[in-house]
Structure formats: structure tokens, C-alpha cells
C-alpha positions in Angstrom: 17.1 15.3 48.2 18.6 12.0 46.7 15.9 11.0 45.2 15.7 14.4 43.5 19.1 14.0 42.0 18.1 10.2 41.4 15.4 11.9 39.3 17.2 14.7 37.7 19.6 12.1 36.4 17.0 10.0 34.6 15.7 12.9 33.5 18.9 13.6 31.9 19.1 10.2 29.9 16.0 10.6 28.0 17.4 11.4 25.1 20.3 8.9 25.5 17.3 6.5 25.7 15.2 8.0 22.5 18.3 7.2 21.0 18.5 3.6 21.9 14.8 3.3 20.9 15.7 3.4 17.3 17.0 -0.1 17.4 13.7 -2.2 16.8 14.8 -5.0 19.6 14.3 -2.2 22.4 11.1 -1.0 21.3 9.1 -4.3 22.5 6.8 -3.4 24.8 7.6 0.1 25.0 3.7 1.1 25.6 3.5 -1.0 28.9 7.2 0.2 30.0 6.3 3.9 29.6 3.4 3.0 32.1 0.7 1.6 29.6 0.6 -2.1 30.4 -3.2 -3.7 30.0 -5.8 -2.3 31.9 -6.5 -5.0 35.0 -10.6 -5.7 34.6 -12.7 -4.2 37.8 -14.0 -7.6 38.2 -12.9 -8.1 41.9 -10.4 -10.5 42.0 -7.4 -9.4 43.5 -4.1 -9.1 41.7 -0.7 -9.7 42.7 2.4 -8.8 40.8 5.7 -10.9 40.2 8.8 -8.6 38.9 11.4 -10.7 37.5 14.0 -8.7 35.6 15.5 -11.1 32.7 15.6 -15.2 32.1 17.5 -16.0 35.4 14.5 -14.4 37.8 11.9 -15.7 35.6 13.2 -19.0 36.3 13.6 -18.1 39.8 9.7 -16.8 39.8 8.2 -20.1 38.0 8.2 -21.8 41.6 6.1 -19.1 43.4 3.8 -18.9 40.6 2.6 -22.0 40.7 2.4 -22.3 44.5 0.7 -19.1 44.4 -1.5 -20.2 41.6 -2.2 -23.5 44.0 -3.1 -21.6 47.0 -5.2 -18.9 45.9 -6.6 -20.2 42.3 -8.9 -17.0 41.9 -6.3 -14.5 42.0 -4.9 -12.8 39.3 -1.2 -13.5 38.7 0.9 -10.5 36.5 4.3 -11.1 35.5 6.7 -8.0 34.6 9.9 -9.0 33.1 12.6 -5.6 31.8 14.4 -7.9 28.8 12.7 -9.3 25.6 14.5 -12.9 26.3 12.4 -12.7 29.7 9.1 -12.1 28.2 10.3 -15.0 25.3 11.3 -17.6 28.3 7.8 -16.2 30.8 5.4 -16.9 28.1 7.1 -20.5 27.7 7.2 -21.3 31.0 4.6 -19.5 33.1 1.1 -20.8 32.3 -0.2 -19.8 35.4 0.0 -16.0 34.9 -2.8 -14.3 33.3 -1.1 -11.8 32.0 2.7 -11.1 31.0 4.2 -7.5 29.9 6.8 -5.3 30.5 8.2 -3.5 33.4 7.9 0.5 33.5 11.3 2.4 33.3 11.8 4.1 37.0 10.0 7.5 36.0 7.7 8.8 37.9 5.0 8.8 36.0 5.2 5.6 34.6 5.3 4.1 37.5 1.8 5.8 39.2 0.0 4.7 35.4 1.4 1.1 35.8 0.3 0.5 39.5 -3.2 2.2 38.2 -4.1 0.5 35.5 -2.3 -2.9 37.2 -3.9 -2.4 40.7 -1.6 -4.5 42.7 -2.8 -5.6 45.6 1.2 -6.8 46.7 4.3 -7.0 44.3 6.7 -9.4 44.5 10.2 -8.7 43.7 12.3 -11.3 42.3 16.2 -11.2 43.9 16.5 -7.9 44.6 15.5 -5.4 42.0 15.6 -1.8 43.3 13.8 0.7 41.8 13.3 3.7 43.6 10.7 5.9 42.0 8.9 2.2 41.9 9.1 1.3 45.3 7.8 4.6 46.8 4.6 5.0 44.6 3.7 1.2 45.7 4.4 2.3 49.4 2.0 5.5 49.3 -0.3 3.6 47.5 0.0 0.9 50.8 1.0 -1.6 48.7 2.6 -4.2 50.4 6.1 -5.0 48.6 8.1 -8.3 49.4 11.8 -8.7 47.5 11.5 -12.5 46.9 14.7 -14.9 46.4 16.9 -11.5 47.6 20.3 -12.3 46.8 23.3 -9.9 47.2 26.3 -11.0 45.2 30.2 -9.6 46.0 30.2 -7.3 42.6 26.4 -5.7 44.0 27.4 -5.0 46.9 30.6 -3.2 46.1 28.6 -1.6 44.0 25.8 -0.4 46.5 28.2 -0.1 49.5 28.9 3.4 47.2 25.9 4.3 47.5 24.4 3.1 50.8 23.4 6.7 52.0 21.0 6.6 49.5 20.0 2.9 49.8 19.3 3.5 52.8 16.2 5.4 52.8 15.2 4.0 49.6 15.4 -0.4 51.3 12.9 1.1 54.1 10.3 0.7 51.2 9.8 -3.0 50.9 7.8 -4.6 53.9 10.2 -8.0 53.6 13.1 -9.0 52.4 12.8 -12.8 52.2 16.9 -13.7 51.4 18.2 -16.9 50.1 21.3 -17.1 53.2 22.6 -15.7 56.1 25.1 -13.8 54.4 22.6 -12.0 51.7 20.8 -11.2 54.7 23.3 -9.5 56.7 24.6 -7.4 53.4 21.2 -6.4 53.1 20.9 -5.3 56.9 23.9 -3.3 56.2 23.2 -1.6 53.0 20.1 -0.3 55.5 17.2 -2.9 55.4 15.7 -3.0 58.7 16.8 -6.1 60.3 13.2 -6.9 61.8 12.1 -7.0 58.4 14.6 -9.3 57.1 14.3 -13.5 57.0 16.0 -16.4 55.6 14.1 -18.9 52.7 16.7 -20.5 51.1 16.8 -20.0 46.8 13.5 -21.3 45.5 15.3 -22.9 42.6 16.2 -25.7 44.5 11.8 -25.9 44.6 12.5 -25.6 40.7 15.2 -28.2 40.4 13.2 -30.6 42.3 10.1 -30.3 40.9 10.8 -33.5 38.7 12.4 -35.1 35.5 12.1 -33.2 32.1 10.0 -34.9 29.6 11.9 -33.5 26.7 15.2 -35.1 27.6 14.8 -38.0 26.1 13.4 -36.8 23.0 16.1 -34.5 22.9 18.7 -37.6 23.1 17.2 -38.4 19.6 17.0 -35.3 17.8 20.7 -34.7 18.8 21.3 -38.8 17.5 22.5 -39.9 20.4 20.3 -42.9 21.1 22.0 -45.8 22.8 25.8 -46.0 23.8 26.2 -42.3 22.2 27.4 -39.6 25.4 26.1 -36.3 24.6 27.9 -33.7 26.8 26.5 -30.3 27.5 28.5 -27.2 27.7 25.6 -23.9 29.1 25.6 -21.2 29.6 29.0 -20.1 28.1 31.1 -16.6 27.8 33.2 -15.4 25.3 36.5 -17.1 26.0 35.2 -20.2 27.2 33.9 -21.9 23.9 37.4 -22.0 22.4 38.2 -24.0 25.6 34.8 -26.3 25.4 35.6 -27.0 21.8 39.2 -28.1 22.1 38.1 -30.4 24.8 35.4 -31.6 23.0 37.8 -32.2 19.7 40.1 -34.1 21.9 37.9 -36.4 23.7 35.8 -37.8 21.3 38.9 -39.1 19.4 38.8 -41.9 22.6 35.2 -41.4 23.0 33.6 -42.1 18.9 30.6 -40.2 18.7 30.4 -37.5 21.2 27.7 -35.6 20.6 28.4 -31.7 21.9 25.7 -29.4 22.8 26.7 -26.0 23.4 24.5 -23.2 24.6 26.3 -19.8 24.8 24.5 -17.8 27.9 23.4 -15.3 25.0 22.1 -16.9 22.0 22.5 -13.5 19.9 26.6 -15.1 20.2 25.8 -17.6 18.3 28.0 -16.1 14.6 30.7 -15.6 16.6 31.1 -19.0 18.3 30.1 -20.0 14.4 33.1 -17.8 13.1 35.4 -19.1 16.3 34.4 -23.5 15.1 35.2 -22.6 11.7 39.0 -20.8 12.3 39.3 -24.4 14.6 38.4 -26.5 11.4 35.1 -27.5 13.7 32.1 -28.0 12.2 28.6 -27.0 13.6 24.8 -26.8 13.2 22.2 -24.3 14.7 19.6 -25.7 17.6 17.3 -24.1 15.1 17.4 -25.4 12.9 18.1 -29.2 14.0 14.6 -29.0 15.5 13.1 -28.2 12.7 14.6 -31.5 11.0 17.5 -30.5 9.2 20.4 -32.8 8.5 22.9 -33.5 12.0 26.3 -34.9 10.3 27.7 -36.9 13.3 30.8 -34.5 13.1 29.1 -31.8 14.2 28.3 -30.2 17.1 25.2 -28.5 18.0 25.0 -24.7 19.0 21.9 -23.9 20.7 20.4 -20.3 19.5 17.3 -20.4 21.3 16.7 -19.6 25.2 14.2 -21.0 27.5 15.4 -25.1 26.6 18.6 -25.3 28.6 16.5 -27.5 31.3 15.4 -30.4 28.9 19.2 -30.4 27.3 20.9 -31.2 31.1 18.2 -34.2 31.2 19.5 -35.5 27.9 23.3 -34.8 28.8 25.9 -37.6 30.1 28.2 -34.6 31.8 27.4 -30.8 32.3 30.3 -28.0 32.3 28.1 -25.1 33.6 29.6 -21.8 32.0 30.8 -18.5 33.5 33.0 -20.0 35.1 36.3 -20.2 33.4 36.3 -17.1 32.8 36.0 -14.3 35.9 31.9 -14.1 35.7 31.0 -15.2 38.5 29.5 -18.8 37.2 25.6 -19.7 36.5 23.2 -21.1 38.4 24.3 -25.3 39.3 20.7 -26.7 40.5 19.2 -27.4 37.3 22.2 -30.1 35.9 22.2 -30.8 39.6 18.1 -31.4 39.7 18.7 -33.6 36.2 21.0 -35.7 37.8 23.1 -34.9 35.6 27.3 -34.6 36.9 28.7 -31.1 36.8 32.0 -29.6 35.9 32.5 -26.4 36.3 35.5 -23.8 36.8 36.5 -21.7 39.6 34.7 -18.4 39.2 31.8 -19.7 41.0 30.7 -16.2 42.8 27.7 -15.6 42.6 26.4 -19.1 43.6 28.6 -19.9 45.8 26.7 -21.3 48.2 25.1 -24.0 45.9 28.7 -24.8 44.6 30.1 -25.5 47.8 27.1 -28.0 48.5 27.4 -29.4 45.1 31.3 -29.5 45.6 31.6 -31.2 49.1 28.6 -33.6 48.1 30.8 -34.9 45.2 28.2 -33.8 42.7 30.0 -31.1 40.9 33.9 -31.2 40.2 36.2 -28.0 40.0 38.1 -28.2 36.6 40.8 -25.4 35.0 41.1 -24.4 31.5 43.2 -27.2 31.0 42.2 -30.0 32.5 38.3 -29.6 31.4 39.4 -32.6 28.9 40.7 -34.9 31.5 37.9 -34.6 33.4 35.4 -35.0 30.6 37.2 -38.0 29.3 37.3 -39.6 32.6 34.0 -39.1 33.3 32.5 -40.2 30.3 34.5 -43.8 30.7 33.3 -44.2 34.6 29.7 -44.6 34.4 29.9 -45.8 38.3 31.0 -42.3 39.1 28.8 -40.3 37.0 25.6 -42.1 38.5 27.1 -41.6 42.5 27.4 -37.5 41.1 24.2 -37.5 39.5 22.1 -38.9 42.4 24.6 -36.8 45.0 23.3 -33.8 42.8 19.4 -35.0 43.1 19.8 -35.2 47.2 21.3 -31.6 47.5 18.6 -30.3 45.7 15.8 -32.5 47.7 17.4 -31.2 51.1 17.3 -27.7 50.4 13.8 -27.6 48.6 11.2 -25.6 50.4 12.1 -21.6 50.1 8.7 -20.9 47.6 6.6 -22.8 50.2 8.0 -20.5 53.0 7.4 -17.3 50.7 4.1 -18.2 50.0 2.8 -18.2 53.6 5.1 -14.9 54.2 2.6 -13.3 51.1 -0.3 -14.6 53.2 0.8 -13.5 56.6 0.5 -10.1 55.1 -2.3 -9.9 52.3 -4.5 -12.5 53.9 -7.3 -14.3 52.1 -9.1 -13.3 49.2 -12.5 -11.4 50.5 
């Protein structure tokens, strides 16, 4: 009966969504998300699809990609992502995938022509997407379906607590929910996940974080001029209402620090007037990622405003000091483990929700500090003239992540335990 209603309702949007198909942006990809995607080739090899919603999964996903890729090199890997800035950041950064498109809306229909012309033979779903017109076609189709990286943060599950008499039939679906802690896992037990189906990995982006240094960061260090003696600190990741506080920080420090190069990287690039309008009203000056890359001029007053997505990972290699954004502001904070895999020390403010787990390690390892609105310049400044401290946080950061590498591994054998080898 729900799922009738659930139905009815999307039903009901369609022309609420024609409508927002007249903006061009939303019309990428609309053959595959209304169920055409490429046809999968009969030619035998078996196909398993990763679902990862927007840039945060995909980075979540590029782990068990490649381990999948590694352990069974014949298969074919698709990769569904639902927002343009996905697909931009999944064709950057997963090689391994042979083919990358868009995932259907939750209609019926366009669900059963995906899974046809896909022919999955398991689907991986990256930190909990539930979709429930998806999840039963791939079940009568006996398509095993594991949520991957399942997390459950406190503003989901007030949300699905409402609804948990529906959840509940609709979480019998998936054959595995592999969570990253103890506590995801008992919110999904209680929003109606069987508990025999339920285990604890860890996050795979610690396996991310780990993986190594990035190239790019010191090439990065000299596009941005700040070879040598020069700090560069990085502010990612920031919300409206946060940048005013970066750049009066920044403003302030660098008249005891000469030459402090800023970077700052709103968490949507499509922000990037506004922060513009907000430097100018502060007598700031600035200059576009964009076009910086592209060689044009960098005064040494300036600050750089990234505009692009899919590069924050090479900018935390090439930063002295990290403020991770979301933060200061009541959103619930951004993911810590790639400054934290760069080595590189990390400020950040008290609205740490939905990672709080990795903060607290972070915190209590002395790798991350907890700053306010109004201290974020004493902290910087401090930082900035106690190299000693900023190495200890750096290499505290690079142990947190080393300990608590291993979740893609584990997720990797769970997808073998239950679509065995290739035939």
C-alpha cells in the first residue's frame, strides 16, 4: 500500500519535474535517467554496478573500484552518479570503470529498462541511497544489492524515523548493509534492517586517504607562487557565512605572516560570484582557480578562489594548514581524512556532525584543532609560526588514517562471499 502512495506521489511531481527540465543543467543525461543508459554488450562478462549519488560518494566509491577492478580484472565496472558534478568528478577520477552515466529517477519503468539494458549482476550502493521502486525491481530480478560505506547521520535519521513504517519493508530489499560504525549500524537495525544482515567495515575513505601522497601538490605550490618560505593555507569546502570569516582571518594573518597565499574552495563552485561580490565589499582582492591554471597573472595580493571540483585532494598536499568547511556554520562539517591523509594540520569548527567519528580520532590524536569564528585567526597565525607543531599534527593525521585503513578490502570479499567467481 505504501509503496502505492510512494508511487502515486512521484507520479504527481512529473510535471513539477518537466518543469525543472527546462533549465539546460538538469537535462544532462536525461536519456539514461529516464531508463536509457548504454546497452551492456552480450559478450559474457559479468557486470556489477557502483551507485554513488554526488562528488562525496564518488569519492567514497574510488576505493572499491579499484580493489574491485584488482580482484576481478574481467568484469565490467558501471558507475551511476544522480548530479552533473558527480559524473564531472567520476570521469576524473575513476579509470577503472568502463562505463559512467546517470542514475534512473525512482519510476517504475525506468528502473526495469535500466537494470535491462545494464544487466547487473550485483549493485552496490554507496552510503545509503534508498530508492524504493529501485531496490525492488533488483530484488525480483535476484539481484544481489549491498549498501556499501552505509552511514546514517543525526539529520537522516530524524528524518526516516518519520517514516520508518515504510522503511521498514522497503530496507528488507538490500542483502547487506556493510556500515562504517556501530552506531550507523544500530540506526539502521532500527529504521528495520534485519540485524543478521547488518556488519561493521569502517569508512573506505580512510583506504582513500591512505592510498599515498598527491603528485599535483607540489606543482600546485608553484602555480599558486608559493615556492620556498611562502605558507599557503587552504580553506575547503566552505558555506555561505563562513568565507567572510576565512577572509578576515586570512587579511589579518598575513600582515605577521608576508605572503600568505589563500586558497579557497567553496563546497559549491557555482558560489564562486558571490564569494567574488563578498572579497570585493571587504576591499579583498581575488583570482579564479580557472583561470590561474590556465596561466593568467596571480598578483601576490590576491587570493585564489577555486571554481572547479574534483582538485580539492592535490590543494591539501600543497597547503601549510587546512580549515575544513561546514563547520562554522551548523552543516554538519565535511569529510577530515583527505587534509588528514596529506599530512596536512586541520582546523576546523564545531559542527562536525556528520563525521563525527573521524573528528573525534583526529581531535584526541592532536591532528585536527577545534577553532570558533573568532579565534580561526589565532589559530592560523600560531600555527603557521610553529612548524614543530604543524609536522607532530600532520604525521598524527597520516597514523589515524593508516590505523583505520581497510573497510574497501573487507567490502570486497563481502561482494565475493555472495557473487562468487566469474564463470
Amino acid at each position: 500500500m505504501m509503496l502505492i502512495l510512494y508511487n502515486l506521489l512521484l507520479l504527481l511531481s512529473l510535471p513539477f519535474l518537466s518543469l525543472l527540465l527546462l533549465v539546460p543543467r538538469h537535462r544532462r543525461g536525461l536519456a539514461a535517467r529516464f531508463g536509457f543508459p548504454p546497452r551492456a554488450p552480450a559478450d559474457g562478462r559479468r557486470t556489477v554496478w557502483f551507485h554513488a549519488v554526488s562528488v562525496g560518494e564518488v569519492m567514497a566509491a574510488a576505493p572499491l573500484v579499484e580493489a574491485y577492478r584488482r580482484r576481478w580484472p574481467s568484469d565490467r565496472i558501471v558507475v551511476t552518479t544522480v548530479t552533473a558534478t558527480g559524473q564531472q568528478v567520476a570521469r576524473s577520477n575513476l579509470g577503472s570503470a568502463d562505463l559512467i552515466t546517470y542514475f534512473p529517477f525512482d519510476l517504475p519503468w525506468s528502473v526495469a529498462r535500466s537494470i535491462d539494458r545494464l544487466a547487473p549482476s550485483c549493485v552496490v550502493l554507496l552510503e545509503t541511497e534508498i530508492w524504493p521502486n529501485f531496490l525492488r525491481v533488483v530484488r525480483r530480478r535476484l539481484v544481489p544489492v549491498v549498501i556499501a560505506n552505509g552511514r546514517i547521520s543525526d539529520r537522516s535519521f530524524r528524518r526516516y524515523a518519520k517514516v520508518s513504517f515504510f522503511l521498514r519493508r522497503v530496507l528488507d530489499l538490500p542483502c547487506r548493509f556493510a556500515m562504517q560504525t556501530e552506531q550507523d549500524a544500530e540506526r539502521i537495525i532500527r529504521l528495520g534492517a534485519p540485524r543478521e544482515r547488518v556488519v561493521v567495515f569502517g569508512n573506505v575513505k580512510f583506504d582513500r586517504a591512505s592510498a599515498g601522497v598527491n603528485a599535483s601538490g607540489g606543482r600546485l605550490r608553484q602555480i599558486l607562487h608559493a615556492e620556498g618560505q611562502q605558507p599557503v593555507f587552504l580553506a575547503g569546502s566552505t558555506h555561505a557565512g563562513e568565507e567572510e570569516i576565512v577572509l578576515a582571518a586570512w587579511d589579518r594573518v598575513r600582515r605577521a605572516i608576508p605572503g600568505l597565499r589563500l586558497v579557497l574552495a567553496p563546497r559549491h563552485p557555482d558560489r564562486a560570484p558571490s564569494v567574488e561580490t563578498l572579497a570585493r565589499r571587504m576591499g579583498l582582492a581575488s583570482r579564479r582557480w580557472s583561470e590561474v591554471r590556465r596561466g593568467d597573472a596571480l598578483s601576490p595580493e590576491a587570493f585564489v578562489l577555486v571554481d572547479t571540483v574534483g582538485e580539492l585532494a592535490g590543494f591539501f598536499e600543497a597547503a601549510d594548514v587546512s580549515f575544513v568547511g561546514g563547520s562554522l556554520v551548523p552543516a554538519g562539517g565535511h569529510n577530515l581524512l583527505e587534509p588528514a591523509g596529506a599530512g596536512s594540520p586541520i582546523l576546523v569548527g564545531p559542527h562536525t556532525e556528520n563525521f563525527r567519528e573521524i573528528a573525534d580520532l583526529l581531535i584526541a590524536d592532536g591532528a585536527a584543532r577545534v577553532v570558533g569564528p573568532d579565534d580561526l585567526a589565532v589559530a592560523l597565525e600560531g600555527l603557521l609560526k610553529d612548524e614543530a607543531t604543524r609536522r607532530a599534527m600532520g604525521d598524527a593525521g597520516r597514523r589515524v588514517v593508516a590505523i583505520n585503513a581497510g573497510a574497501a578490502g573487507r567490502t570486497i570479499d563481502l561482494l565475493g562471499e555472495l557473487i562468487g567467481e566469474p564463470s
